[in-house]
C-alpha positions as CSV (number, residue, x, y, z in Angstrom):
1,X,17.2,16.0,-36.1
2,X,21.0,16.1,-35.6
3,X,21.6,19.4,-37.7
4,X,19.1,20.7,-35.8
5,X,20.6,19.7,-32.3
6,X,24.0,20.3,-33.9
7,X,26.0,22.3,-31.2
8,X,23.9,21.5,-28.1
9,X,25.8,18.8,-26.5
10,X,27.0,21.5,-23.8
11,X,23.0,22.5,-23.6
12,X,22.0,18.7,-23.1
13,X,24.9,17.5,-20.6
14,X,23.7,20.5,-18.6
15,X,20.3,19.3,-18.6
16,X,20.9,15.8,-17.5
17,X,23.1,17.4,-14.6
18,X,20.1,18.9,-13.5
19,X,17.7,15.8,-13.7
20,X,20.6,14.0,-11.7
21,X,21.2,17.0,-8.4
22,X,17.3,17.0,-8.8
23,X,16.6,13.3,-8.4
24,X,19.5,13.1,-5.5
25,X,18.1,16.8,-4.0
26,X,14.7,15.2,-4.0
27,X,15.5,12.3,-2.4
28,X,17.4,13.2,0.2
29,X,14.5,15.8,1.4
30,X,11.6,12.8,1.2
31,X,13.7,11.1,3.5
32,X,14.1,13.5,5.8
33,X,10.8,14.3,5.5
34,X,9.4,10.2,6.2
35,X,12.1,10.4,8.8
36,X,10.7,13.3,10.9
37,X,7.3,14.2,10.0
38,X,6.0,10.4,9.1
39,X,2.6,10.8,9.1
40,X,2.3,14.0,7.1
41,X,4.8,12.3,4.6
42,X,2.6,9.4,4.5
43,X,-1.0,11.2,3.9
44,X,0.6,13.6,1.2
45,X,2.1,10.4,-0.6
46,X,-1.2,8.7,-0.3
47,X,-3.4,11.2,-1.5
48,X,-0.7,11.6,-4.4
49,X,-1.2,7.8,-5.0
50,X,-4.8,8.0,-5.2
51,X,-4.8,11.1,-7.7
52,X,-2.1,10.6,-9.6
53,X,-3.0,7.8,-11.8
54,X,-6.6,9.4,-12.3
55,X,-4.6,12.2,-14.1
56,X,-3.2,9.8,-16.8
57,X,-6.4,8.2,-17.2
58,X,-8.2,11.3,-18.3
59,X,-5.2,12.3,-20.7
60,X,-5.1,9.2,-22.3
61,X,-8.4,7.7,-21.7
62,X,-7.8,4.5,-20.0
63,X,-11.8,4.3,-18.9
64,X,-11.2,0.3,-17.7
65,X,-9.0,1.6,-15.2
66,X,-10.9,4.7,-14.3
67,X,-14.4,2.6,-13.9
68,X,-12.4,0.2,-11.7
69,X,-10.8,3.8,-9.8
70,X,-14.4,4.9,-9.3
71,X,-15.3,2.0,-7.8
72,X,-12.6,1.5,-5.5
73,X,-12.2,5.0,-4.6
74,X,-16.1,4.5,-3.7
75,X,-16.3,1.8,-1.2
76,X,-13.0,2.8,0.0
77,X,-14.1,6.4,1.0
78,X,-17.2,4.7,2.8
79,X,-14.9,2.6,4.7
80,X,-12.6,5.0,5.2
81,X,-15.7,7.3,6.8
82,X,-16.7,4.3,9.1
83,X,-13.3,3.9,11.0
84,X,-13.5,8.0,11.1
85,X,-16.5,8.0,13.4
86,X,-17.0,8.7,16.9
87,X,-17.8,6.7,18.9
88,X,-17.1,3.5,16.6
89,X,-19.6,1.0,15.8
90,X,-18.5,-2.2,17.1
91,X,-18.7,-3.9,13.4
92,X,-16.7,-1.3,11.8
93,X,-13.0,-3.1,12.5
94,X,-14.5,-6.5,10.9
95,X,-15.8,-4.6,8.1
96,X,-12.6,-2.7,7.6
97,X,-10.2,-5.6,7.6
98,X,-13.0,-8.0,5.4
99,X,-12.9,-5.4,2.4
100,X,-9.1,-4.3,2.8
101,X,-8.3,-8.0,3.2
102,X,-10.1,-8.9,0.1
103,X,-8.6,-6.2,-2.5
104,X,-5.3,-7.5,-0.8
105,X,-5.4,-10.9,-1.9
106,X,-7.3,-9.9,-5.5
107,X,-4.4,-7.9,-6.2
108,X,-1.9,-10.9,-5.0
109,X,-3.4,-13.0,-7.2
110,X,-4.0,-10.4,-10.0
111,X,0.1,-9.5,-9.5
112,X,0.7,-13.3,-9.7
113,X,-1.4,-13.9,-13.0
114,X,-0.2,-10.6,-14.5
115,X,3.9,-12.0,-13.6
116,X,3.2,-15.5,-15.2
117,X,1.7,-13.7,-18.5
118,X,4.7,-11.7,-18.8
119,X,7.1,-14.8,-18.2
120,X,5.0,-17.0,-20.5
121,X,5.7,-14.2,-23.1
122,X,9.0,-14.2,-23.2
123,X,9.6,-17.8,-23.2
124,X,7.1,-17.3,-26.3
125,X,4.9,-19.6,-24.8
126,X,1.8,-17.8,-26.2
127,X,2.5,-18.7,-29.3
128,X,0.9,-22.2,-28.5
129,X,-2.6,-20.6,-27.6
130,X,-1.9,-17.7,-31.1
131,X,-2.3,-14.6,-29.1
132,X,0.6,-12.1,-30.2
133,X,3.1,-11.0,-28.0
134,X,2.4,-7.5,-28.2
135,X,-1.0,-8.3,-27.0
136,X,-0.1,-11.4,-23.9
137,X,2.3,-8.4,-23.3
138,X,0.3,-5.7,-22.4
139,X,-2.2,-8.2,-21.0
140,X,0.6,-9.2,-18.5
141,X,1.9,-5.8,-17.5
142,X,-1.6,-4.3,-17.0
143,X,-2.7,-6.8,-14.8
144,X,1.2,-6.7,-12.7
145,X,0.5,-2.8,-12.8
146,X,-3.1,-3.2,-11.5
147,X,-2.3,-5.7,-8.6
148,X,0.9,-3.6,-7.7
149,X,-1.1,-0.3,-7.7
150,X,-4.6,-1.8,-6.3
151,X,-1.9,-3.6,-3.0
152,X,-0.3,-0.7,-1.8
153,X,-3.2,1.6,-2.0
154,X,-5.2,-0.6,-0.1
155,X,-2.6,-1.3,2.3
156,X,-1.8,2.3,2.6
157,X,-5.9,2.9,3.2
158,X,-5.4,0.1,5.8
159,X,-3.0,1.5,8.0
160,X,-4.6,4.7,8.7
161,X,-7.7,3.2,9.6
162,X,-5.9,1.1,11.6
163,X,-4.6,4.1,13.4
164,X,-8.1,5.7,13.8
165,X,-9.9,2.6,15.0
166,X,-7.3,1.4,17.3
167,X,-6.9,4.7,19.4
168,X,-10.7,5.5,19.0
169,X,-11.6,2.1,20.6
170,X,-8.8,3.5,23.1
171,X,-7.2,0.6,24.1
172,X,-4.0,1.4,22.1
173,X,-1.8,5.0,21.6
174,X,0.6,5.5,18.4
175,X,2.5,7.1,21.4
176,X,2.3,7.3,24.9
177,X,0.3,5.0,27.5
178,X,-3.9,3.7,26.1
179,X,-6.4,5.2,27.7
180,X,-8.0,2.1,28.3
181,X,-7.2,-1.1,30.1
182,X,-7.2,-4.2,28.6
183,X,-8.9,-7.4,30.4
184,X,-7.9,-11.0,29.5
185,X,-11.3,-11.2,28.0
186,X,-11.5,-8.2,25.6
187,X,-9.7,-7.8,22.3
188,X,-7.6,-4.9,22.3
189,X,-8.6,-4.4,18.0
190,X,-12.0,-4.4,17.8
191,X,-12.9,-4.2,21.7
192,X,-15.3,-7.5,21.5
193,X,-15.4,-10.0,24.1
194,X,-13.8,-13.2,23.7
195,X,-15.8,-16.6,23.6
196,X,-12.9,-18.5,22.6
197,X,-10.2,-20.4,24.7
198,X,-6.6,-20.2,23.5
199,X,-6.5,-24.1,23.2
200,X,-10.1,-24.1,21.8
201,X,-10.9,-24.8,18.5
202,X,-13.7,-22.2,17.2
203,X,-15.9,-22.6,14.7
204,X,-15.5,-19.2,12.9
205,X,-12.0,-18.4,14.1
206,X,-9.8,-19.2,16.6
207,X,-8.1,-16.7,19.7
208,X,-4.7,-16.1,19.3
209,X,-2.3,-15.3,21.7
210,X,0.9,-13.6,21.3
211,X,4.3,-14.1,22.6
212,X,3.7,-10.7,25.5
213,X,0.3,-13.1,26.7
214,X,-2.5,-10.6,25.3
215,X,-5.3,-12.1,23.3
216,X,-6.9,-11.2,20.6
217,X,-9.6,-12.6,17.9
218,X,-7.4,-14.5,14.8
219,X,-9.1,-12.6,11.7
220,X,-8.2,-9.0,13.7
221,X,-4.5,-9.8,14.6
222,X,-3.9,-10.8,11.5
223,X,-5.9,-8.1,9.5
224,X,-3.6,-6.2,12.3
225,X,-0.4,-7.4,10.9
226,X,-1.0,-8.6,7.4
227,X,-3.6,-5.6,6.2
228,X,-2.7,-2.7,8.6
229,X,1.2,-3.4,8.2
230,X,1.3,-3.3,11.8
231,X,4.2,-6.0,13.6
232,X,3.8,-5.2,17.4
233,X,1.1,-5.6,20.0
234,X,-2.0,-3.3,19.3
235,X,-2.1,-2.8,23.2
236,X,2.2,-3.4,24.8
237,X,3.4,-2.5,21.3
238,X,5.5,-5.6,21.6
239,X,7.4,-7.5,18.6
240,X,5.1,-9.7,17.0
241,X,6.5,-13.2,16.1
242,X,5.4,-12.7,12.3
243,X,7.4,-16.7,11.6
244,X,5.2,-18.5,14.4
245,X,2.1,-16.7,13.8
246,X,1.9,-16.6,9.4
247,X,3.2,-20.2,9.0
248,X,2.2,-19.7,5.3
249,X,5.1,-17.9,3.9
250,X,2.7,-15.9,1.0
251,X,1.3,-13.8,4.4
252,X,4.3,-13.1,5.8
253,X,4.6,-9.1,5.4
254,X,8.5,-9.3,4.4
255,X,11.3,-6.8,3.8
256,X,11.3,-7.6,0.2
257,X,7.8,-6.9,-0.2
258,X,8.0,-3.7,1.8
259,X,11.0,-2.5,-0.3
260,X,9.0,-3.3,-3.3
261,X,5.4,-1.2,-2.2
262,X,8.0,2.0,-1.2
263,X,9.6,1.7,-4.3
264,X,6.3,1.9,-6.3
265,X,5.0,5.0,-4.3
266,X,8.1,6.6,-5.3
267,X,7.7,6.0,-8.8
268,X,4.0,6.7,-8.9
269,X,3.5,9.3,-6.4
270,X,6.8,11.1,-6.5
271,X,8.5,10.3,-9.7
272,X,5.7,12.5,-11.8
273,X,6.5,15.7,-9.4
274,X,10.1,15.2,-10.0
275,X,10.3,15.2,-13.5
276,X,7.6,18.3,-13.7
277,X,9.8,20.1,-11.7
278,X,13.0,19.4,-13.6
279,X,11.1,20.5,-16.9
280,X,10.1,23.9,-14.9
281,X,13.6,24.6,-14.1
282,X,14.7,23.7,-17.9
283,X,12.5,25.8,-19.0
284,X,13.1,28.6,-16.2
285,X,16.9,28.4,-17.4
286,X,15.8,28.3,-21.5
287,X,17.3,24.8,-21.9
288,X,15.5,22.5,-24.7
């Protein structure tokens, strides 16, 4: 190997200059692009997050993943279709935030499970129930990498049908004034009535009421905030109080988590594209 590469260090230290402007280059053009064109940057990186893994899968035959894919990808799409429609059906926001709400705390708890594996490894602690640490391992990542992947698809799924059902229902605008106005008895999310007092205690759920005096049902503020990543009023667009409302710290949507989901889109939507185009231009310039 090194007579063969004998000579190339020039070659090599040119190629690795050109993965290094290309990562920065890239970059810097995502983030402009996020910055001005949000919402096109956003469905490109989602669709990319949806496909890309299915392209691994079939090269190297993962089928446990692609059955669980399918699946996903299935009830998802349906979903997806039902907070599309016009007009909307009045159960469709419940149903949304139900199924996006449960693959978002299956993957919490498969990340958890999947983090304590791979910390139970390395303190060798699977030697006491003889499983091999090759295998506890890759049992550990896997399930990290599934509850990682499965969370910020969903979430990602969660926000644009947020978007849709929101301004469909009409009585909130991603920008400019609702078309709608909202009565102290109406929920601005899913455009229900509201049986419950603010100082009642319901039987199902409770009516919450935030800090800029709007009501809305408990289950769709919070799907609002915790599963469509949304932190202001669906109708004012006021701050939300995250702290008073999510007095259980594992649902508060924090910066370190949000950090953590943009970083993995990166690497699993971007990161792939990246290095393909690097290759192209190595092999564009004749470099090996």
């Amino acid at each position: 190997m090194h007579a063969k590469h004998r000579g190339h260090e020039a070659m090599h230290a040119e190629m690795v200059l050109i993965l290094i402007a290309t990562l920065v280059v890239a970059q810097l053009l995502l983030v402009q692009w996020k910055q001005r064109h949000p919402r096109s940057y956003n469905m490109v990186t989602l669709f990319q997050m949806w496909v890309v893994p299915l392209y691994f899968t079939m090269k190297l035959h993962w089928w446990r993943f692609l059955v669980i894919w399918v699946l996903f990808s299935t009830v998802t799409a349906f979903i997806t279709f039902r907070a599309t429609r016009k007009p909307l059906v009045q159960t469709t926001p419940r149903l949304v935030y139900k199924w996006f709400l449960l693959i978002y705390k299956m993957s919490y708890a498969t990340g958890i499970v999947g983090y304590m594996a791979v910390m139970f490894t390395l303190f060798g602690l699977n030697l006491l129930f003889r499983i091999k640490p090759e295998d506890a391992m890759d049992f550990g990542i896997s399930l990290l990498f599934y509850g990682l992947y499965y969370g910020v698809l969903e979430r990602d799924f969660a926000e644009m049908c947020a978007d849709y059902m929101a301004s469909t229902i009409g009585f909130y605008s991603a920008s400019g004034m609702p078309t709608k106005h909202l009565s102290d008895s109406v929920c601005a999310v899913c455009g229900q009535q509201i049986f419950v007092d603010v100082n009642e205690e319901g039987i199902i759920e409770n009516t919450y009421r935030l800090s800029c005096n709007h009501v809305f049902h408990e289950f769709c503020i919070r799907g609002w905030c915790i599963v469509g990543k949304k932190q202001t009023c669906p109708y004012c667009k006021e701050k939300v109080d995250l702290k008073r409302m999510f007095s259980n710290p594992w649902e508060r949507p924090h910066v370190m988590y949000g950090q953590l989901l943009d970083w993995l889109r990166y690497l699993v939507a971007w990161q792939p594209v990246i290095i393909g185009l690097v290759q192209g231009i190595n092999y564009i310039l004749g470099l090996e």
